[in-house]
N, C-alpha and C positions, 0 to 999 in steps of 0.2 A: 131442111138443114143441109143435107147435101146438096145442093145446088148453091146455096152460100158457102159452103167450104170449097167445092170446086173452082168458084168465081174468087175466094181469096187465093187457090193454089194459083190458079191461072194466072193472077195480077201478082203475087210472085214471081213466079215463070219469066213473067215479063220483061222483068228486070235486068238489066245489061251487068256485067260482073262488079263491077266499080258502083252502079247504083246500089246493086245485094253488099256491098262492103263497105260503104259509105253506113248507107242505111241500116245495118249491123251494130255498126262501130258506134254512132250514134244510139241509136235504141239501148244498149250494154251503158251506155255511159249516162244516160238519164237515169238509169236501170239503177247506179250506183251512186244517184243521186247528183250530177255534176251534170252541165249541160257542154256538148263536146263543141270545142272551139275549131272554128273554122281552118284556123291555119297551121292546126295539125294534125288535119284529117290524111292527108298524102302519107306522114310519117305513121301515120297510128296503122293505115290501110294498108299498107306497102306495096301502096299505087301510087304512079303517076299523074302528079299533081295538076295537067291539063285535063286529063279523065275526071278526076275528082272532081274539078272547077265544072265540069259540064254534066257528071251526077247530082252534084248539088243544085243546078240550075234544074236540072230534068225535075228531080224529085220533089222540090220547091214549088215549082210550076206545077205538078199535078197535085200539091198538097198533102204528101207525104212526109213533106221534114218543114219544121217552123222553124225560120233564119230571125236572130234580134241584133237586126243588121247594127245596131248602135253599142254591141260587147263582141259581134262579130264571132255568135254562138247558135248553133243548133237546140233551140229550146223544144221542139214538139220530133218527136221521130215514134212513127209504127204506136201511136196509140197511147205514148208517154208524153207529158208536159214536165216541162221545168216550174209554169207559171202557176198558180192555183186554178181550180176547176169545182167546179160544182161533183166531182166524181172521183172519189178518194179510192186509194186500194192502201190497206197496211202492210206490208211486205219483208219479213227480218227485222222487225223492230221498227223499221222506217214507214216514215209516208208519203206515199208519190200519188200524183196527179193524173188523171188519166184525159183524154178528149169527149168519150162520149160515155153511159153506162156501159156498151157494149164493148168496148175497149178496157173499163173498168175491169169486167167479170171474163175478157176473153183472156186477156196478158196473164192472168193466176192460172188460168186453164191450159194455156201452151205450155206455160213454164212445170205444167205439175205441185206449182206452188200452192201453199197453206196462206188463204189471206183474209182479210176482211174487207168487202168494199160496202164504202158507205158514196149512195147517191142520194138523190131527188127525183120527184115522180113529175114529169113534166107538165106536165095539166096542173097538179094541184097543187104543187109543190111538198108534199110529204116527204118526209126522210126515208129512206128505205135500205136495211142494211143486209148483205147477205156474207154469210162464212163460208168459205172453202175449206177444205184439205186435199193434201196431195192433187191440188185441181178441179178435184169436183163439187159444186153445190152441196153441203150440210144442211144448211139452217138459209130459209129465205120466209120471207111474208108467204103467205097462200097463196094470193092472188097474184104476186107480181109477173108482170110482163113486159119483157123487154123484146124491143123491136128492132129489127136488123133490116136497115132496105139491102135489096139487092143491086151494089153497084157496077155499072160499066167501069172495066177495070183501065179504058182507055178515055175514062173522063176524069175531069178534076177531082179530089175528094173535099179542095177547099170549096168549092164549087157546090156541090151538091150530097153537102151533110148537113 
């Protein structure tokens, strides 16, 4: 577990300022339910709108932020979907999308958040639901196991998730 949280600080780290604030501004705004539009990401960030043009390329590109180039909207950022998923988390009354389980149960856990995420067990396809508070696992199935590969933080995530 430490060696996965180190590898997500370090793919952090990474990140060029305009990427961390793009990528921010984005994630808050799926967060609140809205998928954040591309053409006012420079004013939302209060960055310069070539910087921005070349974080959304950067981040795009390694499949950290989903572009629906056809509403010209950031639908997936840091682990949140706009679109439906196989992996729900209930969050203040709302319910948002998540990209994997592990995105699922980790976005409640950063936040400190009280949630419920309901997924599916990938082999068999069972339902499988677990509760948080204040971020931490309550209530989960016995047996459940959720698996985290360990990514190179300088490869694609569209790539190789």
């Amino acid at each position: 577990m430490t060696e996965f949280l180190s590898g997500l600080a370090a793919r952090l780290a990474a990140l060029t300022d305009d990427e961390a604030a793009v990528s921010r501004h984005c994630f808050r705004a799926l967060l609140a339910g809205r998928p954040a539009r591309l053409s006012a990401l420079a004013e939302a960030t209060g960055r310069d709108a070539a910087g921005v043009a070349r974080a959304v390329a950067a981040l795009s590109g390694r499949g950290h932020l989903g572009i629906d180039e056809a509403s010209a909207t950031v639908t997936v950022a840091r682990g949140l979907s706009a679109s439906p998923t196989p992996h729900r988390l209930r969050l203040d009354a709302r319910t948002l999308h998540a990209c994997c389980a592990v995105d699922a149960v980790g976005i409640p856990a950063a936040l400190g958040a009280d949630a419920v995420v309901e997924s599916r067990c990938e082999p068999c396809g069972a339902a499988l639901t677990i509760t948080m508070r204040a971020g931490a696992v309550v209530a989960a199935p016995p047996s459940i196991v959720i698996w985290a590969a360990d990514l190179d933080p300088a490869r694609s995530l569209r790539e190789h998730t």
